[in-house]
N, C-alpha and C positions, 0 to 999 in steps of 0.2 A: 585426504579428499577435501577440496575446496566446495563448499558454500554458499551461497549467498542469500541469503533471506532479509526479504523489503517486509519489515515491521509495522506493517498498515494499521491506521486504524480501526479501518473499515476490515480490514482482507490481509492475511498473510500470505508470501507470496514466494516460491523459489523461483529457479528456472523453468522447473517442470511443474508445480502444483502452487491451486490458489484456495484456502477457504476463509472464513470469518475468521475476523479475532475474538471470540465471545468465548467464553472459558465456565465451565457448569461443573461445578466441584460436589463429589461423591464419599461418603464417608463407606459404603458398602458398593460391591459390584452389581453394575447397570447390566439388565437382562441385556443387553446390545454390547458387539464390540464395535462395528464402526464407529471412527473417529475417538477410541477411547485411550486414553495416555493412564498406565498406571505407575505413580510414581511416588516415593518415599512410605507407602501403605493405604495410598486414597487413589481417587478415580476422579480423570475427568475427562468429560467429553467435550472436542472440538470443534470449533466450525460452526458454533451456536451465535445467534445475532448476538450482537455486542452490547454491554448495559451501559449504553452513552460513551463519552470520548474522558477518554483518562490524560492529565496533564502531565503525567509522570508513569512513564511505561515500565521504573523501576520499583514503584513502591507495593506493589505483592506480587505475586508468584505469577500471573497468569503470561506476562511475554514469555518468561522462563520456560513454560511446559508449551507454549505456544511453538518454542526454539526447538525442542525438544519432537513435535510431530512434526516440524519444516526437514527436520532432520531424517526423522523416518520413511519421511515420505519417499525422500531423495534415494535413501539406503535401498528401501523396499523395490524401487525403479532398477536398481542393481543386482537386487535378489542377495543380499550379503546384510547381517547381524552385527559385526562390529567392524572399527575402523576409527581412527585418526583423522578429528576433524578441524578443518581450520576452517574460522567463522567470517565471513566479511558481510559487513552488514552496512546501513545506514542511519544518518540524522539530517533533520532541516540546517541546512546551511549556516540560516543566523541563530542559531544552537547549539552549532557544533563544540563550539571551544566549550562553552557551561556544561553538556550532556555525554561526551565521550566517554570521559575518563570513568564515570560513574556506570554509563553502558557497557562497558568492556568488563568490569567489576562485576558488574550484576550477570553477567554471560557466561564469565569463567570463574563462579563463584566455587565447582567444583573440577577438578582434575578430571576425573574419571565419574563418567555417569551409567547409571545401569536402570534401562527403565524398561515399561513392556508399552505397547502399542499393536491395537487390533489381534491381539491374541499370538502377537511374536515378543521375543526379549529381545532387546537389545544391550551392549555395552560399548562404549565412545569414550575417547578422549579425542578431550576440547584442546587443542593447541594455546598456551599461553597468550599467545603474536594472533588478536582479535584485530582487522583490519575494519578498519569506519572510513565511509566517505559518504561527502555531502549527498545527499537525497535530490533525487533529479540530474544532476550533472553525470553521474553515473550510466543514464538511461540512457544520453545521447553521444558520452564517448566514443561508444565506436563507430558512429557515425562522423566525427569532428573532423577528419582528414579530408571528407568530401563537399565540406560544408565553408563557403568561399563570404568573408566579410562577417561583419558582426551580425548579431543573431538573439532572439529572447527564446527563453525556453519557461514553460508553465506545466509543473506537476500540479495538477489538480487531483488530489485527494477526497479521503472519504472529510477529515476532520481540515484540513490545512490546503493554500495553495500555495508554491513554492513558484517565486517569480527571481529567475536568475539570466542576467544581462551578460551576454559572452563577446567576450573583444573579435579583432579581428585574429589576433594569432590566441586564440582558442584556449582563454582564461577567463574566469568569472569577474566581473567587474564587483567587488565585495560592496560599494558605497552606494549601489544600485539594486540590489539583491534584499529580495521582500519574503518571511514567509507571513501568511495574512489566515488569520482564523476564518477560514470560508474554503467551503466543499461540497460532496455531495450530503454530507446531516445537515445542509443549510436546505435544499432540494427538499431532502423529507420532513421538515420542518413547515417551512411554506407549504405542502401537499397538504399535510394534517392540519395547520389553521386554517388553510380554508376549508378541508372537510367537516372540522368543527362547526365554520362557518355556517356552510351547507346541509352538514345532515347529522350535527350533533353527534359525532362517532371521528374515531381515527382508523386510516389504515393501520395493518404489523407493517413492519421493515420489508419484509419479504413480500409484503404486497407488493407493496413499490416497486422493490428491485425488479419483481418480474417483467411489470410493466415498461419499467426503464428497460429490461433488456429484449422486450418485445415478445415474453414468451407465451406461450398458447395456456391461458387459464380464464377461469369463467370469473364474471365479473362484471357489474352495472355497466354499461356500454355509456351514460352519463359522467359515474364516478373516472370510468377512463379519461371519459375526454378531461375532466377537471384534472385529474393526474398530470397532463399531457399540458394544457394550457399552461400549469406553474411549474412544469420542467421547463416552457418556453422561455418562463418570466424567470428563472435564477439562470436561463444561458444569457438572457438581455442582461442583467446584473452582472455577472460574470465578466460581460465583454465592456463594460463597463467601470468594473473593480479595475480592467487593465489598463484602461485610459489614466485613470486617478493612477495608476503606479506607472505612468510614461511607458507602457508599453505601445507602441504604436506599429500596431500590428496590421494594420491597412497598406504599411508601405516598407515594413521590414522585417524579415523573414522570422518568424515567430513558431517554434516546436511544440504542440500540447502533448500531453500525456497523461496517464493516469485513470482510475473509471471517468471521472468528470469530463475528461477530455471526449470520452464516447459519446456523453450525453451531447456536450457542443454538437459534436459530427452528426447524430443523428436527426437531435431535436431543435437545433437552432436556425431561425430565419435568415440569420445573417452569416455567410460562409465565405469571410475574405481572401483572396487568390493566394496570399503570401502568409499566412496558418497551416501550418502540415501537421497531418494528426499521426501520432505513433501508436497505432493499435494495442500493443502488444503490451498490457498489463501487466507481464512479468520483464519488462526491463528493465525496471532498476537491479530485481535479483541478478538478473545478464550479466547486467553493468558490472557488478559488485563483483562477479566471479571472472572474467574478465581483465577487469586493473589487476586484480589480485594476482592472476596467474603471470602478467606480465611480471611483476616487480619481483615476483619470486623467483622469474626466468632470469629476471636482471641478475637478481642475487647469486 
């Protein structure tokens, strides 16, 4: 059974399910089982906001059990317990060659794994042949047959933005390709200094998100609009970071993606004709499963 899980910062993500990467580690059993991964004698629950942006996704355990509910998730969608899993996953483009080989290691650290999740067991083996491809390019492949002349593509993340320059015959230009520390923890950053600003207090995470996603929660109708004015001010930023990396996106067909990319579509003043936004948050997992299945058809 192929795979594919987009390693967010912010949000992990398959085909079919998306939660937080925030990882809350239990030495005894939590009165709750949603979202709870029980794994080597400990407990943790999933889909907890995340405790800031980690610069190495390999150096403790929590992508690993992260891996581990992307995978349940998928299973549980099937109604099946075990199975043979091949993983294709993702890295930022200008990271790939440094982070792969070490991501594939830390994925298939075990042959066979045997864990419980939300009060079922599971056992999986991981397929040795862990498939990596660049982050973002993945999201727009299957699109690339109908997409005519060169073209920018912008994964905007929680922690990173991925700015990748596609030729005309439907290659990365590598001497052109940016990933640029800025996303949406820049968005919640700016929100909380000026709330500082203004009222002495920060939003949670989850305030924000709601707000960014428009949902029905009670709330200062002040502190909104201040939310709302510096979601403006980091899409002006935003469209401006792209300038400074030559993306010129006014006059050449340019792909966002990613949550950031919603904020652009929703919250920004400025909505140039030649920007096409790709809704759908779980694309790059698409992507990943996707190439995968081709090359294995290949084979």
């Amino acid at each position: 059974m192929i795979i594919g899980i987009d390693h967010g910062y912010g949000f992990t993500k398959t085909s079919n399910s998306i939660f937080a990467s925030g990882v809350a580690k239990f030495k005894e059993q939590p009165p709750v089982t949603a979202n709870i991964v029980q794994y080597n004698n400990m407990y943790y629950q999933i889909g907890v906001a995340p405790d800031g942006l980690t610069t190495d996704k390999t150096a403790n355990e929590d992508y690993y059990i992260l891996t581990l509910a992307a995978i349940a998730e998928e299973l549980k969608r099937c109604n099946i317990v075990s199975a043979h899993i091949i993983l294709a996953v993702g890295i930022p483009l200008t990271r790939y060659g440094a982070e792969k080989e070490d991501f594939i290691n830390y994925l298939s650290r075990n042959d066979t794994v045997s864990f419980g999740y939300e009060d079922k067991q599971y056992t999986i083996r991981i397929d040795p042949q862990i498939y990596v491809y660049p982050q973002g390019y993945a999201a727009i492949a299957p699109q690339l047959n109908t997409i005519k002349g060169t073209c920018y593509l912008a994964d905007i993340g929680t922690g990173t933005t991925e700015i990748l320059p596609i030729s005309g015959d439907h290659k990365i230009d590598l001497k052109r390709a940016y990933t640029i520390q800025w996303g949406v923890s820049n968005c919640i950053s700016m929100i909380n200094e000026e709330m500082s600003r203004e009222y002495q207090c920060e939003l949670s995470t989850d305030q924000i998100i709601d707000i960014m996603l428009d949902r029905d929660i009670v709330i200062a109708e002040p502190v909104k609009k201040l939310v709302v004015e510096q979601i403006r001010e980091w899409c002006a930023a935003t469209f401006v970071l792209f300038h400074t990396k030559k993306v010129n996106y006014e006059i050449t067909q340019t792909f966002c993606f990613g949550g950031g990319s919603g904020l652009l579509k929703r919250f920004s003043n400025d909505q140039p004709d030649m920007i096409t936004y790709i809704d759908d948050i779980k694309a790059n997992a698409k992507g990943y499963e996707l190439l995968t299945k081709a090359i294995i058809s290949k084979k």
